[in-house]
Structures are given as structure tokens and as C-alpha cells.
C-alpha positions in Angstrom: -31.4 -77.3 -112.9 -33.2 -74.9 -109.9 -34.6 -72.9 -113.0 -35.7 -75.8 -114.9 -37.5 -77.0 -112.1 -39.1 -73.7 -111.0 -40.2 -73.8 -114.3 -41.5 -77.3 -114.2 -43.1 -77.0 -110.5 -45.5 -80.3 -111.1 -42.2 -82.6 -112.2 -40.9 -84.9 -109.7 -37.7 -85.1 -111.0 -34.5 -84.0 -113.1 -32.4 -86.9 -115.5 -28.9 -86.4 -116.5 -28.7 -88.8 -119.1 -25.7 -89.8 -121.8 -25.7 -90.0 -125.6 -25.2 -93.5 -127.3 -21.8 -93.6 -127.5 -19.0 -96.0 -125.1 -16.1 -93.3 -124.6 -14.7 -92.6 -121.7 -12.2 -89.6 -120.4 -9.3 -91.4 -120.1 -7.3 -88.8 -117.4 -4.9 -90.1 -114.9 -8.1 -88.8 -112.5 -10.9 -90.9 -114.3 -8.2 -94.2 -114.4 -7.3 -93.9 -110.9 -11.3 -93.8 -109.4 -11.3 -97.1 -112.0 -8.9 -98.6 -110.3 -9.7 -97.8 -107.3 -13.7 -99.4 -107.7 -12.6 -102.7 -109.9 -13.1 -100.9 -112.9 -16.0 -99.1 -113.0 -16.8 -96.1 -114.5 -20.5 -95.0 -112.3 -18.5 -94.3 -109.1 -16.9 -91.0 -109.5 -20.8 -90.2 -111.8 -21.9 -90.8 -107.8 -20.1 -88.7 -106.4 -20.3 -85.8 -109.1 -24.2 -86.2 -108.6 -24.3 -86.2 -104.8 -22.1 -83.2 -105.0 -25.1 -81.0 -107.4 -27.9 -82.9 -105.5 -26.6 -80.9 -102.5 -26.2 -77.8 -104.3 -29.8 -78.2 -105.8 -31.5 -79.5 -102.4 -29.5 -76.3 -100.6 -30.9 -73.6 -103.3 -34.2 -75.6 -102.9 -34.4 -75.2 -99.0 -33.7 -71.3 -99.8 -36.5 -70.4 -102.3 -38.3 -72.6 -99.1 -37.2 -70.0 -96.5 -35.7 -72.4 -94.6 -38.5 -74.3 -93.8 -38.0 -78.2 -94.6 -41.2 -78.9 -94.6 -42.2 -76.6 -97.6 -38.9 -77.5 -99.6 -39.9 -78.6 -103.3 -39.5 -82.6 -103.0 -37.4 -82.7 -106.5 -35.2 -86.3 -107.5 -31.8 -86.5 -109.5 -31.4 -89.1 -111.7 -28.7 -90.3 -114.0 -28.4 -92.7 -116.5 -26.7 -96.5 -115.6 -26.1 -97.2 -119.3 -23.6 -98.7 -121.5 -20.1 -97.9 -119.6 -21.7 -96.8 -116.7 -24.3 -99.9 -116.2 -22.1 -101.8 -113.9 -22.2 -100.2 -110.0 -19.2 -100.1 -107.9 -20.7 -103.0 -105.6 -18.5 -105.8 -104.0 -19.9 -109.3 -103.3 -21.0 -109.6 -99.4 -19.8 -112.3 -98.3 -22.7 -112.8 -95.9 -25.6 -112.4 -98.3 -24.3 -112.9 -101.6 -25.7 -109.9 -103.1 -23.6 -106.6 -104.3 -22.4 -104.3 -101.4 -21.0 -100.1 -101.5 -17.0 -100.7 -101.8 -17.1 -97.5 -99.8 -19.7 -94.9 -98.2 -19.0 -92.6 -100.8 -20.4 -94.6 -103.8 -23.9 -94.2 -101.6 -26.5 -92.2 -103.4 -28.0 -88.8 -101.7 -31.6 -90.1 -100.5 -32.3 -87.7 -103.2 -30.3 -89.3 -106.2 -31.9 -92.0 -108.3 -30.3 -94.6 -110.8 -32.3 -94.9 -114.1 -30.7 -98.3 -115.1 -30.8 -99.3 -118.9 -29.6 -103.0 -119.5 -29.3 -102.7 -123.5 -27.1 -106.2 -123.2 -29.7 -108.1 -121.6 -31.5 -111.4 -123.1 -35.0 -110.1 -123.7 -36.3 -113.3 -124.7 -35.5 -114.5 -120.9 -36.6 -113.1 -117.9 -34.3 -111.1 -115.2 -34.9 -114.6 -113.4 -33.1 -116.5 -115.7 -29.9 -117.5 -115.8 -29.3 -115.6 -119.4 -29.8 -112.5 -117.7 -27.5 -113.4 -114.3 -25.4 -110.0 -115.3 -28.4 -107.5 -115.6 -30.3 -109.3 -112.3 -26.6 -108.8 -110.5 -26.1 -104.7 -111.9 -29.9 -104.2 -110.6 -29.4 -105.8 -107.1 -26.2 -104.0 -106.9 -27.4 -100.6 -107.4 -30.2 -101.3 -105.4 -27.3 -101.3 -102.4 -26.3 -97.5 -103.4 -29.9 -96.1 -104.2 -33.5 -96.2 -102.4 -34.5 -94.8 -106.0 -34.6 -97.3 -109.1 -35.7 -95.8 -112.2 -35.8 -98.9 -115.3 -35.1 -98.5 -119.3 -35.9 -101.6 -120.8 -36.0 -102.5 -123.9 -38.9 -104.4 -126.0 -37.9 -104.4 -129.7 -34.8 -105.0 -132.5 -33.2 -101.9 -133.3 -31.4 -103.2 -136.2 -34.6 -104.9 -137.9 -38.1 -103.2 -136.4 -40.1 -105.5 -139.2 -38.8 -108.8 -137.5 -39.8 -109.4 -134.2 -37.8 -109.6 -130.9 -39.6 -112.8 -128.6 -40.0 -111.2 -125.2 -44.1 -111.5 -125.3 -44.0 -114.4 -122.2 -40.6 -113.0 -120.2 -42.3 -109.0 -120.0 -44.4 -109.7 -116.9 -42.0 -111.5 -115.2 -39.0 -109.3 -116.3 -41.2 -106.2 -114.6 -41.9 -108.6 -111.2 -38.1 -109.0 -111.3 -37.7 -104.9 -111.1 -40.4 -104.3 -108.9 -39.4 -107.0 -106.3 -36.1 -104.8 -106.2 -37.5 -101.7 -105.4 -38.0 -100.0 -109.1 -40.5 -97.1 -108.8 -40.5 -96.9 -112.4 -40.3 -98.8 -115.6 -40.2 -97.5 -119.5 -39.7 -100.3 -122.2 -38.7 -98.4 -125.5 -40.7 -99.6 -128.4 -39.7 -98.4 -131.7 -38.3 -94.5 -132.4 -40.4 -92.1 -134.4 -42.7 -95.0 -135.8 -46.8 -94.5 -136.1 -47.8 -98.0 -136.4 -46.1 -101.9 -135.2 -46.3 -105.2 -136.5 -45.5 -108.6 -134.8 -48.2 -108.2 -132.5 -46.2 -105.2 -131.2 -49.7 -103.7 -130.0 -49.8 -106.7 -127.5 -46.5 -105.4 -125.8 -48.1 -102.0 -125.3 -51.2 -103.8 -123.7 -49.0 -105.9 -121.9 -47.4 -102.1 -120.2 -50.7 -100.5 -119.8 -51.6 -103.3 -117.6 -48.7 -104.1 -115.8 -48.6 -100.6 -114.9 -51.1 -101.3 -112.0 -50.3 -104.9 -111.7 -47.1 -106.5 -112.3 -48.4 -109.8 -111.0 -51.2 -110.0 -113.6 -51.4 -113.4 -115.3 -49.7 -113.8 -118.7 -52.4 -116.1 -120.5 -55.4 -113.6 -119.2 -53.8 -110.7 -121.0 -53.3 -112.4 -123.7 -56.7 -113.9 -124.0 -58.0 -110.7 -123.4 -56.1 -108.8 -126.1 -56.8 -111.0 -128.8 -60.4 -111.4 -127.7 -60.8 -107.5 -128.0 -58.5 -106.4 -130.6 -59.4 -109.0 -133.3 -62.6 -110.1 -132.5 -64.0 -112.4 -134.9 -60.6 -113.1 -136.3 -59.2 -113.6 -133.0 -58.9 -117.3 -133.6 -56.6 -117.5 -136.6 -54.6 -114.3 -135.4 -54.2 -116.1 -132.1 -52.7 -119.3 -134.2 -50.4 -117.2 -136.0 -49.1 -115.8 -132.4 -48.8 -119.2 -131.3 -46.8 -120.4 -133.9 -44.4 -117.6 -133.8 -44.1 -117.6 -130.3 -42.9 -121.4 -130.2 -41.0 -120.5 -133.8 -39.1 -118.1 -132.0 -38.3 -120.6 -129.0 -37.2 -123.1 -132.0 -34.9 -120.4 -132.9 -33.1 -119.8 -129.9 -32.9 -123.3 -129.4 -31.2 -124.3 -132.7 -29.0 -121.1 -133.0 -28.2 -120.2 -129.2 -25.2 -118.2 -130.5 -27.2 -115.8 -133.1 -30.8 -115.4 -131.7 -29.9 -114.5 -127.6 -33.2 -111.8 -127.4 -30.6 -109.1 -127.5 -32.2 -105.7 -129.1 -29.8 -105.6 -132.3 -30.0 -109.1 -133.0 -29.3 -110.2 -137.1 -32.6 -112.2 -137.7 -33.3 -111.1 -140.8 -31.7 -114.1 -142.6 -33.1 -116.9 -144.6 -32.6 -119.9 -142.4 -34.3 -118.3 -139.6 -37.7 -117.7 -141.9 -39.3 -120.7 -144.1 -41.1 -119.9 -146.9 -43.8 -122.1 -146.1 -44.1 -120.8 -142.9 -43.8 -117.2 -143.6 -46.8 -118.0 -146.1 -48.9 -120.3 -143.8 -49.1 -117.1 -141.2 -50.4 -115.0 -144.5 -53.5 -117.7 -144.7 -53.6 -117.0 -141.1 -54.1 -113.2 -142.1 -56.7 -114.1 -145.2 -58.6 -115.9 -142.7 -58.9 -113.9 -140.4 -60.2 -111.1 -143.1 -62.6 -113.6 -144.1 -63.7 -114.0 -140.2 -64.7 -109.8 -140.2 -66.7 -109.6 -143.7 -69.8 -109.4 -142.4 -69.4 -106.1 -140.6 -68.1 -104.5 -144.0 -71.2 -101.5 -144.9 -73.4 -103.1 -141.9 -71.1 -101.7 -139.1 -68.1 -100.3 -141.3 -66.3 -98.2 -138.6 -65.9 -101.6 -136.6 -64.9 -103.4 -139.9 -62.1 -100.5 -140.9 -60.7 -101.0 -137.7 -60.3 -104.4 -137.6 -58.9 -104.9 -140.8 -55.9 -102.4 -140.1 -55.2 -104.5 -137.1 -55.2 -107.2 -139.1 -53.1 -105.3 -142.0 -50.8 -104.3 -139.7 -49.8 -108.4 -139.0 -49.4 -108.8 -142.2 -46.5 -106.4 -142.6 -43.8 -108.5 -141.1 -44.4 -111.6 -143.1 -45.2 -109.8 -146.3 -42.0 -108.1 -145.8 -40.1 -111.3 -145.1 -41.0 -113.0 -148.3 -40.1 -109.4 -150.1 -36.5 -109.3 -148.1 -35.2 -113.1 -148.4 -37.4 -114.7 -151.2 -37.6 -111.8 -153.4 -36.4 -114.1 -156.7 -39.3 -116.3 -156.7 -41.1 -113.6 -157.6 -41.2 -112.8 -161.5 -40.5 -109.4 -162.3 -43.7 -108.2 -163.1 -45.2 -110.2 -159.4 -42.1 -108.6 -157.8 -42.9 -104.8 -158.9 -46.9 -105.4 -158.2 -46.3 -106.7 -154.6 -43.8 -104.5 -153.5 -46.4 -101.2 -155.1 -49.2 -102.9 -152.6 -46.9 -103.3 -149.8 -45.2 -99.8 -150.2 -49.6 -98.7 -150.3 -49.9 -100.3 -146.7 -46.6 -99.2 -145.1 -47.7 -95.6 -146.0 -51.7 -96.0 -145.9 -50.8 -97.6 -141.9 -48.3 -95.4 -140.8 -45.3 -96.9 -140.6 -41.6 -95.0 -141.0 -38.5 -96.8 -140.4 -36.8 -99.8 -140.8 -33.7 -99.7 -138.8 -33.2 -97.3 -136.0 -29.7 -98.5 -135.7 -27.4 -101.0 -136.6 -24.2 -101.8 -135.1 -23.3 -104.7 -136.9 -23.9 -102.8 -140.3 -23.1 -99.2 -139.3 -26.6 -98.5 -140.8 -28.2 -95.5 -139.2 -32.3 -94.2 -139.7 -33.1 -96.3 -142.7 -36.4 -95.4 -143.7 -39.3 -97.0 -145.6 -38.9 -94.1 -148.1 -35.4 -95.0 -148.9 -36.2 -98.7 -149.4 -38.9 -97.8 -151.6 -36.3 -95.4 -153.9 -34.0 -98.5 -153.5 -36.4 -101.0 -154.7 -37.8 -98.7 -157.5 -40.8 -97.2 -156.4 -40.3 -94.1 -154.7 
């Protein structure tokens, strides 16, 4: 880790992170340091870190000559994921809020938590009561670290066409870290992918300026997105937005047991997506084509860009009607619509379907393997 970061003399900090998996060392060690922090995994990760921190900080000092003052300033982190999210915290009485069950669960002033709340309801806020578990495992780590580092998460890893609703809850989730001390936040988009659809751009927009204002007002960015990104077809793309947005509020309305914001959520199924609908939101799209014509050959860099916004919205319901409606197409319709939509997936950029799947075991499904599956490779 010293040679890494003399190599590295502009990085501010080291992560020891974990791969996606759940096990656990099951040793009569591991299950006593459970038992002995109500079942928690992250305490004896504590100590094990305080214990290099000092090594690293000590060889640190050295290369320093002993002078604190020109010691390289260089931050631990490891990862508070999956078995490890929860933080060996007990409730204080006093304030309600988590509390060390001993001193030596207490993080090195040098020792960050990078916290990654893959269960959380995305389609809620850390306010909300959906999220009470995630809001309680940030506070409580908050008691054990001056240095919160945030993973959050910002699409559906099972289904990247269909969207995941967290649009409205993204500002407030990122007030929620920030009031608890985060110094830094990454929301994972989508793996290894060159393009989005579902207005995916807005989330990015939504990081960029969040990034030097969490308390930024949700309606202004949006406003300004679409009054930027679409121009003249900002109107009908806005409507489609809308709709969805309050489509996707229906949803976890009517089917509170399937459509919890969670980032490997099954929404690809046909009682969640109208036909009508998913067709009215493609007049949206012809619209708003319609809206940009006049910049075609008279200002055609303007007009290329535009329509590949525009292209790129079109994906997820075009896809939709391919997945779930697929025989009311005949078979010649079928084959011509799938060639055109397998000509925009490529011509825009796009690579993968699924990243992963737990429900499905399905693993880095891409576009190419559809294609093959569907007859058009």
C-alpha cells in the first residue's frame, strides 16, 4: 500500500474493497467477534484496518523523517457492503441514534467507511421511512468514522432498458448523505455501457450539479435539462417524462411488493407496461422529431445532435413493445422492426442488457446475444 501510494503521490486515498459475493469465514474466531457485536461482520474489518492504517501512517512518518508536518496525508477506506453494511453500533439510549459497542470498533482518524446500500429503496429518499435501515447503517457509521465515503446506486441491474424511478428522491437522497458528514458520493449508472435511455442523461445532470450543490432545487434542474438538451422538442419529451414519472409512482402504488426501487427489481413484465401507453410515449418521440426539422441541412450538426437524444428515448419503449408485445407483430413487421432497432442500439452505442441478475442467475447479457437470439446477428 506505501508503494502504491508513492507511486500515486497526488491520490488522497487507498480502498480495500470486496467482490460481489455474501460469504463469510465461518472460524470459531470470525463467530465469536459476531457474537460478541450482535452479529456483525464490519467489526473485526475495523480493527484489521486500524491495525494496517498504523503500519501505513508509521512507514509514512518515516519516508517524512519524522517530521509530522511533512507526513503524506493518505486515507484508508474499506468497503461497508453486502455482509459488511451493518456497523457494530448500539442504540443510545439518550439520543436515539447508533453508538460504538466498544472503543475498539472506532475508526483510526485516518480510516474511512465507503458505505454501499445496494438494499435500499431508490425510488424513496434516505428520509423516508422505506429507507429507515440504510438512514440507521449511515448514522451508525457515522458514530465510528469522521470519514464517509457513499456508493449509491441509480439504475436496475437486472433490466438496464427499463427504468429504475429515483429522478425526484436523488437530490434529497444526496442532502440525506451530506447532512451526515459524506465527503463523497458515486451513484453507479450502468457497467461498460456508451449510451442510456429513460432519461438516464438527466441522472448524470442531476450528479454534475449536485456535486457543488446538494440543495439545488429539483424542478430547476429539471427545467433546465430539458430546456437545453431537447430544445425545440423539449415539450413533448418533457410529457413523456412526466407521464412516466407519475406511471412509475402508479406502479409502486398498485404493486408495493414487486416495484420497491430496489436496483434488481423484475419490471420487465406485461402488467407493469400498457401497450397503449408504451405507444403514446413513441408519439411523444415522433413529435418531438417533428419539433427539430427545421434545423435538418440549415444547422445539421445541431439537428444530428438532437435527434440522437431524442433516439436514444426511444430505446426503452421500442424495446418494451419488442420484449412483451412481440406477437402482435406479424412476422414479416417483427423481423423489420427488430433490424431497425438492432441499427440504433449499435448506430447509438449501446452494449448490455443485463449486468446481472439474481433472480435469473443471468450474468453480462449483451445486445449482441439478443440480436443472435432473435435472428439477426
Amino acid at each position: 500500500m506505501v508503494t502504491l501510494a508513492n507511486e500515486n503521490p497526488t491520490k488522497p486515498s487507498i480502498c480495500l474493497t470486496i467482490e460481489d459475493h455474501s460469504d463469510q469465514c465461518g472460524c470459531d474466531a470470525c463467530e465469536a467477534s459476531r457474537k460478541a457485536y450482535n452479529g456483525v461482520d464490519s467489526a473485526a474489518t475495523i480493527k484489521f484496518m486500524n491495525k494496517v492504517n498504523r503500519k501505513v501512517q508509521a512507514k509514512l512518518l518515516e519516508q517524512a523523517g519524522g517530521v509530522e508536518e511533512n507526513k503524506r496525508k493518505l486515507n484508508i477506506l474499506f468497503f461497508a457492503y453486502t455482509k459488511m453494511e451493518k456497523p457494530p453500533v448500539v442504540k443510545d439510549e439518550v439520543t436515539g441514534k447508533g453508538k460504538p459497542i466498544d472503543d475498539s470498533v472506532i475508526c483510526d482518524p485516518e480510516v474511512g467507511v465507503y458505505i454501499a446500500p445496494i438494499y435500499a429503496a431508490y425510488n424513496q429518499s434516505f428520509y423516508h421511512d422505506s429507507n429507515t435501515s440504510a438512514k440507521n447503517i449511515i448514522e451508525g457509521w457515522g458514530a465510528l468514522s469522521n470519514k464517509l465515503y457513499m456508493w449509491l446506486y441509480e439504475t436496475n441491474y437486472s433490466h438496464y432498458l427499463f427504468p429504475l424511478n429515483s429522478y425526484d428522491t436523488m437530490i434529497e437522497t444526496y442532502r440525506f448523505c451530506k447532512a451526515n458528514n459524506a465527503e463523497y458520493m458515486m451513484n453507479e449508472g450502468q457497467y461498460n455501457q456508451g449510451n442510456v435511455t429513460h432519461f438516464g442523461k438527466l441522472k448524470e445532470y442531476f450528479n454534475a450539479r449536485a456535486e457543488f450543490n446538494v440543495n439545488d432545487n429539483y424542478a430547476d434542474i429539471v427545467d433546465d435539462f430539458f430546456r437545453n438538451y431537447f430544445a425545440e422538442a423539449a415539450e413533448p419529451m418533457r410529457r413523456y417524462f412526466d407521464e412516466l414519472n407519475v406511471w412509475m409512482r402508479e406502479l409502486q402504488e398498485n404493486y408495493p411488493d414487486d416495484v420497491k426501487g430496489y436496483c434488481y427489481e423484475q419490471i420487465n413484465k406485461e402488467q407493469y407496461w400498457p401497450k397503449r401507453m408504451l405507444e403514446g410515449w413513441l408519439d411523444c418521440i415522433d413529435e418531438a422529431y417533428k419539433s427539430i426539422e427545421k434545423y435538418k441541412g440549415a444547422e445539421q450538426s445541431k439537428y444530428e445532435a438532437l435527434q440522437k437524444h431524442i433516439l436514444a428515448e426511444s430505446i426503452f419503449p421500442r424495446f418494451a413493445l419488442l420484449e412483451l408485445y412481440s406477437g402482435n407483430y406479424d412476422n414479416e413487421a417483427l423481423y423489420s422492426t427488430r433490424v431497425a432497432f438492432k441499427d440504433d442500439i449499435e448506430s447509438l452505442g449501446f452494449d448490455w442488457l443485463v449486468e446481472a441478475d439474481p433472480f435469473t442467475g443471468l450474468k453480462q447479457y449483451t445486445f449482441s446475444e439478443l440480436f443472435k437470439q432473435w435472428g439477426i446477428s
